[in-house]
N, C-alpha and C positions, 0 to 999 in steps of 0.2 A: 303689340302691347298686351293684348290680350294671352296667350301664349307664354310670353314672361313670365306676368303675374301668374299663371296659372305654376309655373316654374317653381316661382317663389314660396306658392303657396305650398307645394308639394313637400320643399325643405322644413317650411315651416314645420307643416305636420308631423313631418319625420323627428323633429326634435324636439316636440310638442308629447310626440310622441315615448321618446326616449326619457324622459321626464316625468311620464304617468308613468311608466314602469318601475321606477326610483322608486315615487313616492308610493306606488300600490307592497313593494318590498320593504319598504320601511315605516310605513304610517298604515298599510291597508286602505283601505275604500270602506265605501258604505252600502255597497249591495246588498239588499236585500235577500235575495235570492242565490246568490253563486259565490262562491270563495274566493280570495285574491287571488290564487291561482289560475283560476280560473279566466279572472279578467287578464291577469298579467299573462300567458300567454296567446289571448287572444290581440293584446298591445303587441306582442311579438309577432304575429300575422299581420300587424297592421304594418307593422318595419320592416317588412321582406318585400307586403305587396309594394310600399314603397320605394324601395330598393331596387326591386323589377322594373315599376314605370321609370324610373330613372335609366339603367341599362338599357330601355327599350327606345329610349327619348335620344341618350349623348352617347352607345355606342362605345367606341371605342376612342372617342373622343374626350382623353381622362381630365384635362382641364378644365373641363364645364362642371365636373360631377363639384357640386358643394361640399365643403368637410362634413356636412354629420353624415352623408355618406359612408365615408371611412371608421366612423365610430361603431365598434365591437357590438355583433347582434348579442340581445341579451338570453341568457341560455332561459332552455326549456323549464316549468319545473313542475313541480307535483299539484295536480288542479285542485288538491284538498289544502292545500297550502294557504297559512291566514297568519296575516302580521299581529303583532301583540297582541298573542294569544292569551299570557297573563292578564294583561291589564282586561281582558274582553270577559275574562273568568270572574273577575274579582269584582267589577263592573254589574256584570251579571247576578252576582250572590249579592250584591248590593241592592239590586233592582227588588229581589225576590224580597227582601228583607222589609222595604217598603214597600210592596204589597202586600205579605200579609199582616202588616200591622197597620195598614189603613182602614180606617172607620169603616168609611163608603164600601171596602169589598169583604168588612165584617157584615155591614148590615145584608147587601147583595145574599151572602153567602146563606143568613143566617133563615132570611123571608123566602130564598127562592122557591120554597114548596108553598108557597103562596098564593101563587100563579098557576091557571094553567097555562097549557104548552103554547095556546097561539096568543095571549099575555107576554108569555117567553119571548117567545120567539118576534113578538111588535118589539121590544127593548132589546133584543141579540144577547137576552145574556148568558147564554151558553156560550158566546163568542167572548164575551168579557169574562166571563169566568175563568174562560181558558187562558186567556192572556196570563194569569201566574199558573196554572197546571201544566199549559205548554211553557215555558220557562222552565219549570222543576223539573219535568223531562227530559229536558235539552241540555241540567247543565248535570244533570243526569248518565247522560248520552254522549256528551261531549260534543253538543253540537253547537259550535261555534258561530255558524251563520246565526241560528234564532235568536244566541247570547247577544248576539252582537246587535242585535235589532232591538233588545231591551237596553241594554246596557249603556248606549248613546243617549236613551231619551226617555227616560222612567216615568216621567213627569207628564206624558202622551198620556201614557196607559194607564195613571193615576187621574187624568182629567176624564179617561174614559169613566173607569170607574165612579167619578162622582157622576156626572151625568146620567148613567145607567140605573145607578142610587136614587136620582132626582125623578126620574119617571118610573121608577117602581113605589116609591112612595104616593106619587100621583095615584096609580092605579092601585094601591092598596086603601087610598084614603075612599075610592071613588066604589069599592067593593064595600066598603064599613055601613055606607049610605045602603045595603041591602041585605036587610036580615039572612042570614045563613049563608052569605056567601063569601065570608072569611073563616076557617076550620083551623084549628090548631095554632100553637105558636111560632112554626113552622122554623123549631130550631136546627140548626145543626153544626157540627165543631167540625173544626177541620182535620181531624181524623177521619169524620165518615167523607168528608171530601176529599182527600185522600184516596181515601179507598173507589169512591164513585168513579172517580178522573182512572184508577187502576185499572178497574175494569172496562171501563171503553174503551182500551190501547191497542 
């Protein structure tokens, strides 16, 4: 019984299988880190190994083998390769668009000489900063993976950005309560931000 099912489950996979490959060629995934390419022919390793345990299980006993057996391995393809690549573009230039016309990463931007480094660095906002530096880079760049990691979900990176707003205000009110140790107005446009994000590349 056990064996069967283990049979069964093997088919399953296999078509389970055939199926993410579709949809990583027509809809893309949402990796973070690696391109559909990527993934999809790693699904295509996953159809062969299958393919194997099957050969190695019914032999030359072609009866047994299940149809998605016989269904066509899906070809190899280029591991930079990434489904709606327009739409990931446009998405992307969307995202950027609301960041920087949000309050939260005007004000961020405007105080962050406010702070010093280990201030900074309790709030990460060199990490929220980058959230739209690394974006203008990448669509820059044409890198598709990072687009693509904004472009699904802008509204993450916009809650970062208030939050990170919310506790530099905290620490800028809690600096006020001490003579001298608020200096300047600590502005700055996003030109010189610009250029700042330039020079650390």
């Amino acid at each position: 019984m056990g064996k069967k099912k283990e049979k069964e489950n093997l088919a399953e996979e296999m078509a389970d299988s055939f199926q993410r490959w579709e949809s990583l060629m027509e809809h893309g995934g949402s990796d973070p880190f690696y391109a559909d390419g990527t993934n999809m022919n790693l699904v295509r390793n996953h159809i062969m190994y299958y393919k194997s345990r099957m050969v190695d299980e019914y032999g030359a006993d072609y009866e047994k083998y299940p149809e998605v057996f016989y269904q066509e391995l899906p070809p190899e393809v280029d591991d930079s390769y990434m489904a709606r690549a327009g739409e990931i573009k446009d998405g992307a230039a969307q995202a950027l668009e609301y960041y920087i016309s949000d309050p939260n990463f005007h004000y961020l931007l405007s105080n962050k000489d406010m702070l010093i480094e280990k201030e900074a660095k309790q709030i990460s906002l060199s990490n929220v900063l980058g959230y739209a530096s690394g974006l203008a880079r990448a669509i820059k760049d044409g890198d598709l993976i990072t687009m693509r990691r904004h472009a699904g979900r802008p509204e993450e990176y916009l809650e970062s950005f208030a939050q990170c707003a919310t506790r530099m205000m905290e620490l800028i009110e809690e600096k006020k309560k001490v003579p001298g140790q608020v200096q300047g107005d600590g502005q700055l446009s996003l030109f010189q931000f610009g250029m700042e994000t330039g020079q650390r590349r």
